[in-house]
C-alpha positions in Angstrom: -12.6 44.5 -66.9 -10.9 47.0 -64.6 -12.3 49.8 -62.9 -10.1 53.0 -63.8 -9.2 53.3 -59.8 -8.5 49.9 -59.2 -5.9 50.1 -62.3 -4.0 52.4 -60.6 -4.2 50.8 -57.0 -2.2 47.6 -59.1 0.5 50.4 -60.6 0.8 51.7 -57.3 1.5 48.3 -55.9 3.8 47.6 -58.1 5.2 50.8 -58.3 6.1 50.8 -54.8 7.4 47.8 -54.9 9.8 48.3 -57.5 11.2 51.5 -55.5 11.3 49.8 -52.5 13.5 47.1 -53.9 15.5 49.3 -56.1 16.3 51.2 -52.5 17.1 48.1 -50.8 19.7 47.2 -53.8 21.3 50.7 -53.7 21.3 50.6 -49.7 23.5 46.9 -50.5 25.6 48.9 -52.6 28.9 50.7 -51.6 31.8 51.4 -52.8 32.7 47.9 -54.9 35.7 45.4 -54.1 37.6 47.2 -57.1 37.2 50.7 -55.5 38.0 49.4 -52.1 40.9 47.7 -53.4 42.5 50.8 -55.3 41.6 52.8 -52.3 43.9 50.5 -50.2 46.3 50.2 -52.6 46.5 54.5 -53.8 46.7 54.9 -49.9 49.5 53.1 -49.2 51.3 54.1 -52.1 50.7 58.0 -51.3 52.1 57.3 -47.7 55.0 55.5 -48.9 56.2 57.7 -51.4 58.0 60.2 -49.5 60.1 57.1 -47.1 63.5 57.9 -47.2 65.5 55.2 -48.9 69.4 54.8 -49.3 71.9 54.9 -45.9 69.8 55.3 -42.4 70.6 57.5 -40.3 68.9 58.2 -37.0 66.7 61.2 -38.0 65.8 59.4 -41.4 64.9 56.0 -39.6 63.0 58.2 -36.9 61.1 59.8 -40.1 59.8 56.6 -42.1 58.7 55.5 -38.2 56.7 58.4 -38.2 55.5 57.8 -41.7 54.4 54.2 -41.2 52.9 55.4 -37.9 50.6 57.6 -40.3 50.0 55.2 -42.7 48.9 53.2 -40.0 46.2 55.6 -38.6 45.3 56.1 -41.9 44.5 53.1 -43.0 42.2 52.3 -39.5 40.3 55.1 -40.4 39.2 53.4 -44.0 36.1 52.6 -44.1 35.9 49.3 -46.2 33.0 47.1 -46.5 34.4 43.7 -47.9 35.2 41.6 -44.5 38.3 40.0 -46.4 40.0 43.0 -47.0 39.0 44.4 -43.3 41.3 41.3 -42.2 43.8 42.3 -44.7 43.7 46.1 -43.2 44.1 45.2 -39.9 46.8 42.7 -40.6 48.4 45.9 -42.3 48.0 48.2 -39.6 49.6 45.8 -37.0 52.4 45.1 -39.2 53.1 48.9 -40.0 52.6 49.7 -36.4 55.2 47.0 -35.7 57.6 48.7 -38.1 57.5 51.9 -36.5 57.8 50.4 -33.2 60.9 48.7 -33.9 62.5 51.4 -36.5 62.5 53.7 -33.6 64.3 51.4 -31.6 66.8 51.1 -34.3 67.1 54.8 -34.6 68.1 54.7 -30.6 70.9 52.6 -30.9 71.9 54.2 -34.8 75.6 56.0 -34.5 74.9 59.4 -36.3 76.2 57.7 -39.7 73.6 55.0 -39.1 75.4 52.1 -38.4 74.9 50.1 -34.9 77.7 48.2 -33.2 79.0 46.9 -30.3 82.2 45.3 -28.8 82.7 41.8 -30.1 82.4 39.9 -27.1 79.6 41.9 -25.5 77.1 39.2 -25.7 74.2 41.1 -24.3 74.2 44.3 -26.9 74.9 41.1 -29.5 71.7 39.6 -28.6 70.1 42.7 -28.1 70.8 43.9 -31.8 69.8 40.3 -33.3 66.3 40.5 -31.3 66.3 44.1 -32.7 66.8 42.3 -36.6 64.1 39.8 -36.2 61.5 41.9 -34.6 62.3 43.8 -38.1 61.9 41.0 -39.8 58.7 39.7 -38.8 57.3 43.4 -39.1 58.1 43.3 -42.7 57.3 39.6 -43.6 53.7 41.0 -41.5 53.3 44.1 -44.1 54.4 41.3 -47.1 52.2 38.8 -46.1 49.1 41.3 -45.9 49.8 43.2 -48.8 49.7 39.6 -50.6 46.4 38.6 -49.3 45.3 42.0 -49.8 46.4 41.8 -53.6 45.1 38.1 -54.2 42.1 39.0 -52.9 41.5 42.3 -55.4 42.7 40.0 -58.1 39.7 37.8 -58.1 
């Protein structure tokens, strides 16, 4: 049989035990892949919202530069703890920094009604403006292909 003290030293034990592991558990915890996800996805979408859609001009081009530029920063400054959607993040904010990049050039060589041309025949501003369309194309097939990865991996 137990001494009264030496019951207690055993609850103790155990007691501090249990609290130490129930800290270490809550320390592990975090924000879960779910929250992380929706975070990711309800920031995006609150940053996308306002993009001007319909005919381009150069102010309008110059503003949804400006908004993926944001996005951008914003999205850095996420603190996620799931390493796959780190990598997913990051892919995003290079692709949406890529965006900006190239819809400001766009915006420079926009006519005020938003179109860009040049003189058939003028085989450098031709080249120039078909760099121009797949530098945008690889910044949007970059946001696509993250936002996919992104969305597979919150789907599990």
């Amino acid at each position: 049989m137990m001494a009264k003290g030496q019951d207690n030293g055993w609850r103790d034990w155990l007691g501090q035990g249990a609290i130490a592991a129930l800290s270490l558990l809550l320390i592990g915890c975090g924000p879960s892949r779910a929250e992380q996800c929706l975070l990711l996805y309800d920031t995006i979408q609150a940053a996308e919202s306002p993009q001007a859609l319909g005919q381009q001009t150069p102010a309008t081009t110059q503003q949804n530069a400006t908004l993926y530029e944001d996005l951008a920063a914003t999205l850095s400054g996420l603190e996620l703890t799931a390493k796959p959607l780190k990598a997913h993040r990051d892919d995003l904010v290079s692709g949406y920094q890529a965006l900006a990049v190239v819809l400001r050039r766009e915006a420079e060589v926009m006519n005020e009604d938003g179109t860009i041309s040049y003189v058939l025949g003028d085989t450098e501003a031709e080249q120039a403006y078909k760099s121009l369309s797949a530098d945008k194309q690889k910044a949007h097939t970059q946001v696509i292909t993250a936002s996919e990865l992104y969305s597979q991996h919150c789907a599990r």
